[in-house]
Each structure stands twice: as C-alpha cells, then as structure tokens.
N, C-alpha and C positions, 0 to 999 in steps of 0.2 A: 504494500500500500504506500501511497503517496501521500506526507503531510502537506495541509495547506492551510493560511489564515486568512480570514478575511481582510481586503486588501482596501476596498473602497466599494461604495453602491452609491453607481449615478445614474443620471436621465440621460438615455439616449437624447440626440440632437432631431434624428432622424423621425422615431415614431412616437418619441416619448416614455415609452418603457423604460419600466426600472431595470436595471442589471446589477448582479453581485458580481465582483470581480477578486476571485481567489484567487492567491498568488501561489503557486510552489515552494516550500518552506526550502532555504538555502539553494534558490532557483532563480532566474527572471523568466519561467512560465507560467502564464496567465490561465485562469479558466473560469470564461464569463457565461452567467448565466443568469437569462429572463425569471425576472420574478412580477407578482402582482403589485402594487402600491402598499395592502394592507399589510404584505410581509415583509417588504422591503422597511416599512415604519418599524412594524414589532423586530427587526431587526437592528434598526439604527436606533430606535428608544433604551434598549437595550447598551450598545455598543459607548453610546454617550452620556448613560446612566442620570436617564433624565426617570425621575418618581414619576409615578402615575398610582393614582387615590386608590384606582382597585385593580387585581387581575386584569391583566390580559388573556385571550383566549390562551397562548402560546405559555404564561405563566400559570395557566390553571393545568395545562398539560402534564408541565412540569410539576408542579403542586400533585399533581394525582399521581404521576409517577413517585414521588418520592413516600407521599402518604398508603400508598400500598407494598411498602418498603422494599420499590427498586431505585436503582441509579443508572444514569446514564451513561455509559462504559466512555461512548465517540460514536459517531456518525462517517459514515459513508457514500458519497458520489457514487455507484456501481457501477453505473451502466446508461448507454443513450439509445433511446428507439425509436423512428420514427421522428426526429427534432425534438426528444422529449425525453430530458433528465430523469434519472432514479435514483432513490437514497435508502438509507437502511440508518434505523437508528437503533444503537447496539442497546441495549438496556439488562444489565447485574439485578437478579432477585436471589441475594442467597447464593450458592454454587452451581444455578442455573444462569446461562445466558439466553437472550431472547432479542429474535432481529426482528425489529417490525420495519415496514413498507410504507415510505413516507415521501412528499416532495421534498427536493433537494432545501427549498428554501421555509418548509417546516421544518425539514432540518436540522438550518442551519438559526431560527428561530431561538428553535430547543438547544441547540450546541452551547450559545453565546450565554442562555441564560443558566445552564448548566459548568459551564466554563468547561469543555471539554475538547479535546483534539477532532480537526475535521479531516478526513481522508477521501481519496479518490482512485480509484482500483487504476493502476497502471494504465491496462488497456485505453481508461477512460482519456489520463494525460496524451497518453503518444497520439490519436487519434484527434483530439479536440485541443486540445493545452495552447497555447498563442504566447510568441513572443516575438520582439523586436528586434529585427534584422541590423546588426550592428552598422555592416557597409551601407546597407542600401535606406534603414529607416522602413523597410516594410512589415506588413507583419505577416508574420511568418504561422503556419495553422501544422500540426504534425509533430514528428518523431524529433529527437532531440540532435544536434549537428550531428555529433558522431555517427548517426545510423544514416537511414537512408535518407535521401535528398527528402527534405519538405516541400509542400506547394507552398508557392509563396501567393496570398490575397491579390488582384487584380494582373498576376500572369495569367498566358495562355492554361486553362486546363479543360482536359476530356469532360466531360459530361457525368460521368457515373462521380468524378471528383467534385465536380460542378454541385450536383444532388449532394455528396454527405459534405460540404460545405456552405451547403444551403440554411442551416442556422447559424452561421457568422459572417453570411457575407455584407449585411446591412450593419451587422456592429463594428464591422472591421474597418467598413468604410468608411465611418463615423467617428473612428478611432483618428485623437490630434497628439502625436508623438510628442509634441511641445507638454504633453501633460508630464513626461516624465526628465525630470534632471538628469544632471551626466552620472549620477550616482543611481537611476533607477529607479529614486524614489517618485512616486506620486504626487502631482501637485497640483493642489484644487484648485479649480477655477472659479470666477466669480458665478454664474451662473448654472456652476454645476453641483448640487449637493453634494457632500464625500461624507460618507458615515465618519465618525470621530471627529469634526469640524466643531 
C-alpha cells in the first residue's frame, strides 16, 4: 500500500467541482479526486478545526463506531471503475478486523476525524497518480519515471488511453503549475479555497 495525506481540496476553475488532492507521502505524486461540496466541507471543517454546536453526519459515524467499541484501523483508495473511486474503511473491534465499503471521500471524512493513515492500493497510484513533469511542466498521468514511459496530458494518445484518462482530463487541464513553488509545495490562491487556509 501507498501512504498519502491530504494535500489541498479546491474548486475546479472549469466545472466547479470540488477535488481532494492526495499527495504520495515522500512522493510529488498526486491523486485527485471529485468529491460532493457537502464532503469536501465535512472534510475541510475538520482539517481546520473549526467547532461546530453538534455532530456532523460524518462525526456521528465516527461516534457510533467508537461507541460500539470499534476503531478505525486506516482507510483505503482500492480500486477505480468505471471513472469511479472505491474505498475501504478498515475498522478494529476487539481481534477482529472489519473492511466496510465506502466512498473515497467518506472516507477520507472518517480518516481526518479519526486521525488515521490514508492508503491507496498501488495499482491504484501507477495507473491514476499525476505528477509534474520537471522539463516540460506537464503533467504527467501513470507509472513512476523508472518504469515505463507515462502518457503525458495533452500528447498524442490512442483512444482506449484517451477513455481511462477520461476522468482527469478536465482536471488536468485546469491544472496552473504556478500553484506549486520550486520546493513542490502548494500555494493557495486567492480565489481558490485550500483546506488548512
């Protein structure tokens, strides 16, 4: 498994969607991904430890998990189907483990407010994972340099390529490399929310 932290959750320019954008822990690869408004809030309320008078749905989860005395072990990215994430949220009862079947960004809801490690099953990075092509400033969608050639976003590519980079081709495009300094890190813009801000 792949560690990764949440990195920033912004507005698309394009359609306005929100995106989480997971970094690869001791990586510069990316892995963004569409969420609703109402989870991208129950995630950044969280992240920025802003009070709220009562539960949130995502804290009553948590709430009932622990009050039936399990814990949240981590969470996992598994698997993409169809332009559509899958997660697993590992959850401890005792010297049983228990994976239940979640979206990525209940999840990752539960994770923040659990304070626990987030993972992404391999496969999931080489295939989807995005990073910034040092020469060129493109970004780069695929396997890590050392393996085999990546497609790089707005090259020539086949069609069946075309289809499983069909959920990042509008984010990719909307991607402004000026967001990140010479050190990689993230830098928020005025108009753009970043969780932790």
């Amino acid at each position: 498994m792949m560690e990764l932290v949440i990195d920033s959750i912004r507005v698309s320019l394009l359609n306005h969607q929100r995106v989480v954008i997971l970094k690869q822990k001791d990586s510069e690869r990316y892995l963004p991904i569409w969420i609703g408004p109402p989870e991208a809030d129950a995630i950044a309320v969280r992240l920025q430890e802003v009070s709220v008078p009562r539960p949130l749905t995502h804290d009553l989860m948590h709430n009932c998990i622990k009050s039936l005395g399990g814990t949240i072990d981590h969470i996992v990215v598994s698997s993409m189907e169809n332009d559509t994430y899958f997660a697993i949220i590992v959850v401890r009862l005792g010297d049983k483990t228990v994976e239940i079947d979640a979206r990525p960004s209940d999840a990752l809801a539960l994770a923040v407010r659990a304070n626990v490690q987030i993972f992404a099953a391999p496969e999931v990075m080489e295939k989807y994972g995005v990073r910034l092509d040092k020469d060129s400033g493109l970004a780069v969608v695929g396997t890590d340099e050392d393996a085999n050639p990546p497609t790089k976003v707005g090259g020539p590519v086949g069609e069946e390529e075309r289809e499983r980079l069909s959920a990042f081709s509008d984010f990719i495009e909307s991607l402004d490399i000026g967001d990140l300094d010479s050190d990689g890190e993230s830098k928020p813009k005025g108009d753009e929310p970043v969780a932790g801000d």
